[in-house]
Phi, psi and omega in degrees: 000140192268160192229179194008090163274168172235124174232115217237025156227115173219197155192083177292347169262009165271346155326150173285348192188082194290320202290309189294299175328325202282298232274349162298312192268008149258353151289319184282329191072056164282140185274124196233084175281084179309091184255148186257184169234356176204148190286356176270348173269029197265305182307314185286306190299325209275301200306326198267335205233038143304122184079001197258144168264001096085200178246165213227128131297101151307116162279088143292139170245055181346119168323323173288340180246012154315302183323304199254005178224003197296330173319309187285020171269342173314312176311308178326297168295329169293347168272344177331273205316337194256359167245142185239025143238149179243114164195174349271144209192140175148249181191131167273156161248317193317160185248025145276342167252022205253340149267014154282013203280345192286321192288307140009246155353307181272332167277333177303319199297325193270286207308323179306295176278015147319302206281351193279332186241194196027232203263145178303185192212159161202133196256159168220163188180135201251134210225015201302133184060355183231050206278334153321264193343282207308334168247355158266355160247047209203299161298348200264319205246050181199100177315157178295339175297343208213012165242116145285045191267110164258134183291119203245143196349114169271108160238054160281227121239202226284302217318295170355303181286311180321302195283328175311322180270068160243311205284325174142336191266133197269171160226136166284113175244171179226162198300321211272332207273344198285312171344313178264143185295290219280358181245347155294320182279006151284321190274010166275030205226003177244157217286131161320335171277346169272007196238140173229167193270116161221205181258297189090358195289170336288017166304322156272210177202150166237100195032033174094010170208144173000123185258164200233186190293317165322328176292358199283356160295036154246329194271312188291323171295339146319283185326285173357283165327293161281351160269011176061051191212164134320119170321294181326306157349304220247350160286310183311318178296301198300320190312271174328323198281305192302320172279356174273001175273327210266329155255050191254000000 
């Protein structure tokens, strides 16, 4: 059975029962990163994963919910000091959301030079159709000193993934990215010390329900497959890559 797993996207507070959900990944003893979507939900999500050993609190502005929120970045930045992961965060392109990209922008810009000053950060960052924007502003507005960027479920391409790892940056993958021949073969083409493991539940499925951090052996076991390597392997790596992201 495989052991310290990471699963390093989730939104354990959209679970139907976050406490039973929290108190799962602490039992299997999964590395867990909870991103939120929003900054009202920074309070709540901190108080249930208080003490846990664990799980991670993410401070978020969802891209997707920029349109009807961007009012809430003021919030942001006032829980910004108390966190030292930022997610879920970035820019949507897709065409439901696309005419907010602007706005997008301006909001991805101000959390970006946030994370450029004080105590360091670790970003999870969502890139769908723009994964270019995302890396031209992460270079412009995040020193090369302080990115701690990971791409939550990447779907870009080969060039695309080369210049994200120039820039510095790891990805998290999921069962569902395993799924299409062209987004295995990128991800079996990215550097192996750059990869992290995640769910993304309850956004995905697993046998037809919500998939959940326990599910990420399914994930490591994919991966495995596709990189030609052993599931331990390939645990034993996300295990190193995450602690080489967390003392960089």
């Amino acid at each position: 059975m495989l052991t310290g797993l990471v699963d390093f996207h989730c939104h354990l507070d959209l679970y139907p029962d976050p406490p039973a959900a929290i108190a799962e990944c602490e039992r299997l003893g999964i590395y867990t990163l909870t991103v939120t979507t929003t900054p009202k939900a920074w309070p709540q999500n901190q108080k249930m994963a208080q003490g846990t050993r664990y799980v991670r609190v993410a401070l978020g502005l969802h891209p997707q919910l920029v349109a009807e929120r961007a009012n809430e970045l003021a919030l942001w930045e006032k829980y910004f000091p108390q966190a030292r992961y930022i997610g879920e965060v970035g820019l949507d392109a897709s065409p439901r959301f696309y005419r907010s990209l602007d706005q997008q922008k301006l909001v991805f810009e101000r959390i970006l030079q946030s994370c450029g000053k004080g105590k360091e950060k670790v970003l999870s960052v969502h890139s769908t159709r723009v994964v270019t924007a995302v890396l031209d502003m992460i270079e412009r507005h995040l020193p090369s000193a302080r990115r701690r960027v990971v791409l939550h479920w990447f779907t870009g391409s080969g060039a695309e993934a080369r210049r994200a790892t120039k820039v510095g940056c790891y990805f998290s993958v999921n069962n569902e990215m395993l799924q299409k021949d062209r987004h295995r073969s990128i991800v079996a083409a990215l550097p192996l010390d750059r990869i992290l493991t995640e769910t993304d539940g309850p956004f995905t499925r697993r046998d037809g329900r919500p998939a959940k951090p326990s599910d990420i052996s399914f994930t490591v076991e994919e991966l495995a497959r596709v990189r030609g390597l052993e599931a331990s392997e390939i645990a034993a790596a996300v295990r190193m890559n995450l602690r080489t992201l967390l003392s960089e």
